[in-house]
N, CA, C and O atoms as a MOPAC input file, in Angstrom:
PM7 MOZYME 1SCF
protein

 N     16.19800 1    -0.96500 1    22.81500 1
 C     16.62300 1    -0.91000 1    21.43400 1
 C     15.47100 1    -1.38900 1    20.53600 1
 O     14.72300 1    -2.28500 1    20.92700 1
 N     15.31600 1    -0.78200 1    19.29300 1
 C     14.26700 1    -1.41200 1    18.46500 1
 C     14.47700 1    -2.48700 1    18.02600 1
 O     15.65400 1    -2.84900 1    18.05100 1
 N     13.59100 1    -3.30000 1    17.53100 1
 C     13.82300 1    -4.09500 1    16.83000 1
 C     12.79100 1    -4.23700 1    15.41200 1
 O     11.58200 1    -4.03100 1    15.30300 1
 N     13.49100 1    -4.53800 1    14.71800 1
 C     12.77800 1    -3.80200 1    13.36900 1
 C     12.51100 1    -5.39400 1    12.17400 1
 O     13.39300 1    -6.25200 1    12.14800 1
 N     11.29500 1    -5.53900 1    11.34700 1
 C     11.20200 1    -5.97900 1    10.52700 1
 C     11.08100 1    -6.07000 1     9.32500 1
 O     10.14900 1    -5.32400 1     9.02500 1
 N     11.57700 1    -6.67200 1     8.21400 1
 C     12.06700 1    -5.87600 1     6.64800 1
 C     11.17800 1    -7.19300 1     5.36500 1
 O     11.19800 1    -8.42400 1     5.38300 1
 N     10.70400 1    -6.51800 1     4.69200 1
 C      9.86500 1    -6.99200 1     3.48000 1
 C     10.44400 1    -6.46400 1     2.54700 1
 O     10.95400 1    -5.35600 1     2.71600 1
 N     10.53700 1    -7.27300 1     1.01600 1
 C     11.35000 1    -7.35300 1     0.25400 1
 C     10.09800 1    -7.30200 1    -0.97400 1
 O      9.40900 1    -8.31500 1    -0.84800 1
 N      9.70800 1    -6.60500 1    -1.88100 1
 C      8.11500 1    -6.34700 1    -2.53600 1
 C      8.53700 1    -5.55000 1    -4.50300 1
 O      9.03800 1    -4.51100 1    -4.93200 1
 N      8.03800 1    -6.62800 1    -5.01300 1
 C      8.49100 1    -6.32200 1    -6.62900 1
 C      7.55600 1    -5.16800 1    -6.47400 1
 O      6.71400 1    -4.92700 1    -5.60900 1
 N      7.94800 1    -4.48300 1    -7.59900 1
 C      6.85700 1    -2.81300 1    -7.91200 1
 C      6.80000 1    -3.36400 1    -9.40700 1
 O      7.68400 1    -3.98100 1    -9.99900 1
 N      5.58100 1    -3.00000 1    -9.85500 1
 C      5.02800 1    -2.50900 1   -11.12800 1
 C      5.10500 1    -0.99200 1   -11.55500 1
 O      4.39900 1    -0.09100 1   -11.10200 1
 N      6.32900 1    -0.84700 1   -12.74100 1
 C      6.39300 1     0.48400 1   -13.03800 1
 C      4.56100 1     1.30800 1   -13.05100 1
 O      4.36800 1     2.46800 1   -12.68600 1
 N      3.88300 1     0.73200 1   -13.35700 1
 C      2.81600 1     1.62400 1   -13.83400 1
 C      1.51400 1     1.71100 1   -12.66200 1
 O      0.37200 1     2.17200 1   -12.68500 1
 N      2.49500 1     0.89300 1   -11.48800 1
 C      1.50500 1     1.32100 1   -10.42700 1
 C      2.54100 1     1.38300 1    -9.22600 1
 O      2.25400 1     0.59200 1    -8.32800 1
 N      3.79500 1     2.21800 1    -8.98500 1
 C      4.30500 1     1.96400 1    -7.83200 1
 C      3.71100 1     2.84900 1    -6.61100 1
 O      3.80900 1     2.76300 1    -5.38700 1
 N      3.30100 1     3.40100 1    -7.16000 1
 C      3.08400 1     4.70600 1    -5.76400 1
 C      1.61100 1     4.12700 1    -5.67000 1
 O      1.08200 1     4.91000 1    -4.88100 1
 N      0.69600 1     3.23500 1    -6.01600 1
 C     -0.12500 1     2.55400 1    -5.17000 1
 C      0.19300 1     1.75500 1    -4.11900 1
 O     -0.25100 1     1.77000 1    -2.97100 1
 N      1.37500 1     0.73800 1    -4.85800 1
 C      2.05700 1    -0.70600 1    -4.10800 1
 C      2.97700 1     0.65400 1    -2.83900 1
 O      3.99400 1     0.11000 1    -2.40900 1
 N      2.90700 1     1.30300 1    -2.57700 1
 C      4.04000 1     1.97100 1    -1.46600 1
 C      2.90000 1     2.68700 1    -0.79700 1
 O      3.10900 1     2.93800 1     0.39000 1
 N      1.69800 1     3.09000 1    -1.30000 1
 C      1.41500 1     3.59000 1    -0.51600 1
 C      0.45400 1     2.92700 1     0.57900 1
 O     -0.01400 1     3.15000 1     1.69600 1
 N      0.45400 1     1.81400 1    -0.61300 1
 C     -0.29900 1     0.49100 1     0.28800 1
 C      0.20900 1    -0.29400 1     1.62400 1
 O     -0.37600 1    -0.60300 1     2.66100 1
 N      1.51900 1    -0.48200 1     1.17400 1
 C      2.16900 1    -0.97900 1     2.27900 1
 C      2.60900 1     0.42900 1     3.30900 1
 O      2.82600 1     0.11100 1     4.47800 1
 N      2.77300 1     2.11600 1     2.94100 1
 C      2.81400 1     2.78600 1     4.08000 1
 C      1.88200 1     2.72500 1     4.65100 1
 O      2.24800 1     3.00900 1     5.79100 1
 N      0.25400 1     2.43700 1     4.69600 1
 C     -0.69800 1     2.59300 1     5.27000 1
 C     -0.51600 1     1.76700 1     6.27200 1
 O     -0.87500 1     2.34600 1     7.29700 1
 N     -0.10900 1     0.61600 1     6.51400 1
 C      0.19200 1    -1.01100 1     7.11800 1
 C      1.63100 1    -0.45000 1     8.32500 1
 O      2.10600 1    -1.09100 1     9.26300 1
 N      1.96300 1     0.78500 1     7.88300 1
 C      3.60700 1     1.39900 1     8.33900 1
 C      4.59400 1     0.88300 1     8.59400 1
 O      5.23100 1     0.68900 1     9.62900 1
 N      4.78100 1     0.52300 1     7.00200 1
 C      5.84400 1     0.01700 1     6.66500 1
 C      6.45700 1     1.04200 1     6.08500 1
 O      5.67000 1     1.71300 1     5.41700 1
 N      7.94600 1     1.56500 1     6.07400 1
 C      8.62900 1     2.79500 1     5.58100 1
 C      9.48600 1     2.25100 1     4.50600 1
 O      9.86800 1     1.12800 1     4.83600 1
 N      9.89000 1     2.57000 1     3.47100 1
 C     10.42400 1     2.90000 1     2.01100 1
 C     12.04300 1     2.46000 1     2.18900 1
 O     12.64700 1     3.53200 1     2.22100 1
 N     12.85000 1     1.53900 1     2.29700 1
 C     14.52900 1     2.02600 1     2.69600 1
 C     15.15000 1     2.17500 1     1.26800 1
 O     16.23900 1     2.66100 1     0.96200 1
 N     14.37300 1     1.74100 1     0.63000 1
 C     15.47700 1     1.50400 1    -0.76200 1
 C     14.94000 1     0.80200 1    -1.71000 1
 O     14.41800 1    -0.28600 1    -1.46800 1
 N     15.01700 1     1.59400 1    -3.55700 1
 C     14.18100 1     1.26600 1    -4.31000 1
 C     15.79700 1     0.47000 1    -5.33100 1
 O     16.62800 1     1.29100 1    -5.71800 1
 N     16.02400 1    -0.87200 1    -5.61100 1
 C     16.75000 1    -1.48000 1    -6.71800 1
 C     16.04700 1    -1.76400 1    -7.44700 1
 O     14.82900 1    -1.64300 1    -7.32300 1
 N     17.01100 1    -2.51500 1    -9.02400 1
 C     16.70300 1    -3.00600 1   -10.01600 1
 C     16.59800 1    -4.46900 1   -10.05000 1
 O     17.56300 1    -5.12300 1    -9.65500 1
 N     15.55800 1    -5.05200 1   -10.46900 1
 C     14.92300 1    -6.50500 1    -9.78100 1
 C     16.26800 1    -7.36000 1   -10.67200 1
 O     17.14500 1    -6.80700 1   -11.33500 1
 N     16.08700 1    -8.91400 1   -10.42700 1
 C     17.06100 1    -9.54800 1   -10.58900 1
 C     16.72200 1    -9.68300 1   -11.92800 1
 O     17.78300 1   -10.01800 1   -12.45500 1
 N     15.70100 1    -9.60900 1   -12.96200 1
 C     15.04300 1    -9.19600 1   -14.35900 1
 C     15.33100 1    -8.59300 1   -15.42800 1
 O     15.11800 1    -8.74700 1   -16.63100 1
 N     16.12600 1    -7.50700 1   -14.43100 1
 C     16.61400 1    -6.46800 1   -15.27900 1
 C     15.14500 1    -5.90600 1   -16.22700 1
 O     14.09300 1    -6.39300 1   -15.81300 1
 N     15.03500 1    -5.05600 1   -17.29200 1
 C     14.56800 1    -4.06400 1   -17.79200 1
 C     13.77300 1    -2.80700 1   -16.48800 1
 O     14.23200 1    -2.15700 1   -15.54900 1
 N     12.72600 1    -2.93100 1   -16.96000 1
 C     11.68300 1    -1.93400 1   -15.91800 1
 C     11.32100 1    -2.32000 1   -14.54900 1
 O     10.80700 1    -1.56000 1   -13.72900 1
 N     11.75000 1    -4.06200 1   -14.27600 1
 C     11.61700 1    -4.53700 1   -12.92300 1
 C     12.03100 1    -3.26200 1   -11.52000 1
 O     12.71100 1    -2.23600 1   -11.53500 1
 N     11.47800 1    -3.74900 1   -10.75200 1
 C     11.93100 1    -3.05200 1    -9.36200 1
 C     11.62100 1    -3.92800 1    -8.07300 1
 O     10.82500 1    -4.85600 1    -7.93100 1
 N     12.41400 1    -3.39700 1    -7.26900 1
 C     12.29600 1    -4.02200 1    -5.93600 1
 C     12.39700 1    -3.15200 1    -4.76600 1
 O     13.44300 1    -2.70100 1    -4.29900 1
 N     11.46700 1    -3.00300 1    -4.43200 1
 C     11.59800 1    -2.14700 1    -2.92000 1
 C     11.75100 1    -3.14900 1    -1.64400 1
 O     11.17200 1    -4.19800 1    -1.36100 1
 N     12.66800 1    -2.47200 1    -1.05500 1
 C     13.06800 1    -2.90000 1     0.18700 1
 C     12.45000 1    -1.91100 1     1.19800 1
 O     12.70600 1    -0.72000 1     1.02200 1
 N     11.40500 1    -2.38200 1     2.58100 1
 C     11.08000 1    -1.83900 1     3.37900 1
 C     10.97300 1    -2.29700 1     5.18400 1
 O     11.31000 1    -3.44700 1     5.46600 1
 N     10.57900 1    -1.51300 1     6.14100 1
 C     10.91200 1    -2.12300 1     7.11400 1
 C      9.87800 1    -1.24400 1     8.06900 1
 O      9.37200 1    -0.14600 1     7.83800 1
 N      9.74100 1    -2.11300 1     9.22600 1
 C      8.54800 1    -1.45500 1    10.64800 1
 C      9.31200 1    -1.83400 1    11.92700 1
 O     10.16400 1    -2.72100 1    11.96300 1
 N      9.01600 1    -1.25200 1    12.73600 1
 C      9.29500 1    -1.55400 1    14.10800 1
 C      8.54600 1    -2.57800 1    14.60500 1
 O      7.32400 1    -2.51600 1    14.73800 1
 N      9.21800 1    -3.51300 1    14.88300 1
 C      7.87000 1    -4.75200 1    15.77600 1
 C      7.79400 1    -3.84800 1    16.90400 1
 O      8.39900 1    -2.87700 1    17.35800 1
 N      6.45600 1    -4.82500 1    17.25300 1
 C      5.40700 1    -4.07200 1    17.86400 1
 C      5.78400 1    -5.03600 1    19.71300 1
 O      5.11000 1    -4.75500 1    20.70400 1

């Protein structure tokens, strides 16, 4: 069975698809983009890898 590990990573509207593609390079995968605890333009991506 896998076992999997999960990172929790604020996004900057005006640079997210750097911050994601940064951490896919590392292969970490995308599960889910919310609205930070901030509220306005905040974000929070939730992501996760297979330990190794």
């Amino acid at each position: 069975m896998a076992k999997w590990e999960y990172a929790t990573v604020p996004l900057l509207v005006h640079a997210t698809k750097q911050i994601l593609d940064n951490w896919g390079e590392d292969g970490w995968e995308l599960v889910q983009v919310v609205p930070g605890p901030g509220g306005g333009d905040q974000l929070v991506a939730y992501l996760k890898r297979e330990k190794a």
